[in-house]
N, C-alpha and C positions, 0 to 999 in steps of 0.2 A: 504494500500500500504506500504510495506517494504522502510527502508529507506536504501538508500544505500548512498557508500562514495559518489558518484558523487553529490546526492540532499543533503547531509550532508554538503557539501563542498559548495553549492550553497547558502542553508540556510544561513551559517555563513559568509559566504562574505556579503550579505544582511542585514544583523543583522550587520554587521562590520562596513557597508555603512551609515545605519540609526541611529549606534550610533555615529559616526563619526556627522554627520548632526546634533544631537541633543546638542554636542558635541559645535558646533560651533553657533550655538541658543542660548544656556547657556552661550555663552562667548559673545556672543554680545547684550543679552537683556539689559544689565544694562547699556550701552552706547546708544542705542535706547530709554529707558526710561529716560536716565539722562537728560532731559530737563523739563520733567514732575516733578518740587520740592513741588506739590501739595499733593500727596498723603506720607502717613507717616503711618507704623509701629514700634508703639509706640512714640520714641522724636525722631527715624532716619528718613531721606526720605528714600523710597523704593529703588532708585537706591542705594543708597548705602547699604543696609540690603543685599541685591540680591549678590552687589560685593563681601561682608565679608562673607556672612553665605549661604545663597539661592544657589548661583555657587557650594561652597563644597557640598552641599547635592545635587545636580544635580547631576555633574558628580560621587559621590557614587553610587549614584541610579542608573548612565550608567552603572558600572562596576558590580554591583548587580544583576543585570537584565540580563548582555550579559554573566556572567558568571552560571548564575540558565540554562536560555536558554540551552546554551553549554553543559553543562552537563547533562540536561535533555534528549535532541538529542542525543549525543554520546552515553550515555545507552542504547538510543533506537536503536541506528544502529550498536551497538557492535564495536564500532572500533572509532578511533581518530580524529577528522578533520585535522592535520595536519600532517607530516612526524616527526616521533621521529627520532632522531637522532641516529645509533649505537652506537654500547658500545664503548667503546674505551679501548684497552687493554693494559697496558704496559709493 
């Protein structure tokens, strides 16, 4: 099945949605786990590893993934997901 703008456009709101969601996962694990001072990587506890380092490479990995995604779709459907803006001439 050809992909056209409309399921282009559908895709990526979904992909938008669920990095959004993962998005908000990653910012709240470390405050859901912060009670737990049991567990420790390396001489940190875990919530705090997660806060400092684990969150940055989360949300990398959001923006790595929804931008491969993106761009994979796009080539495939020949055309943009969203409206470029015209030139603008002066």
């Amino acid at each position: 099945m050809p992909l056209t703008l409309t399921l282009l456009r559908k895709r990526v709101q979904r992909l938008q949605w669920l990095c959004l969601a993962l998005w908000f996962g990653i910012t709240l694990l470390p405050l859901i786990m912060a009670s737990g001072d049991d567990l420790f990587i390396g001489s940190w506890p875990l919530p705090y590893w997660l806060a400092a380092q684990g969150c940055l490479l989360g949300y990398l990995a959001i923006v790595v993934v929804y931008a491969w995604l993106v761009n994979r779709w796009e080539r495939a459907a020949g055309c943009l997901s969203f409206e470029a803006p015209a030139a603008q001439d002066d």
